[in-house]
C-alpha angles and dihedrals in degrees: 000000000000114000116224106249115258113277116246133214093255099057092049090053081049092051091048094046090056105044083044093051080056091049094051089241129129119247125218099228095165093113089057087055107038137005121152099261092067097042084066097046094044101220145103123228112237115259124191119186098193114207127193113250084212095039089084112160097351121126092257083057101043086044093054105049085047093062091044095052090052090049089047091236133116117248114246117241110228135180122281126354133297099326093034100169101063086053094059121346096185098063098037087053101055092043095050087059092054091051092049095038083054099054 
């Protein structure tokens, strides 16, 4: 049996930010956008907040775009709706390599 891989910080502050965006409350996303570590090392992780073409106005959408506009970066437009892979892998897949080759 395969074990989930270990939650990160990351994804727990993008959790938050969007159950808070559905709360109406502000997140605090600063550890996603500087830590110290980084500082010394001068350089931003990569962040890509996916979002579903045909997701347009649901709460995984609105959730999302919320999320990318606190981190300052565009959301990423990705096939099919909210759970875009399982609609068409193929071409999940191959756009998820171009978003990820262009960051």
């Amino acid at each position: 049996m395969a074990t989930a891989p270990p939650v990160t910080a990351a994804a727990v502050t993008a959790i938050t930010a969007m159950t808070a965006h559905l709360s109406g409350s502000r997140p605090d996303v600063s550890p996603l956008t500087c830590s110290p570590l980084l500082a010394v090392v001068s350089r931003l992780p990569h962040i890509v907040v996916g979002v579903g073409e045909d997701s347009g106005g649901e709460l995984c959408d609105r959730a999302s775009r919320a999320l990318a506009a606190e981190l300052g970066v565009e959301p990423a437009l990705l096939p099919g709706g909210h759970v875009g892979f399982p609609e068409d892998p193929e071409a999940f897949a191959t756009r998820l390599r171009q978003v990820l080759a262009a960051g």
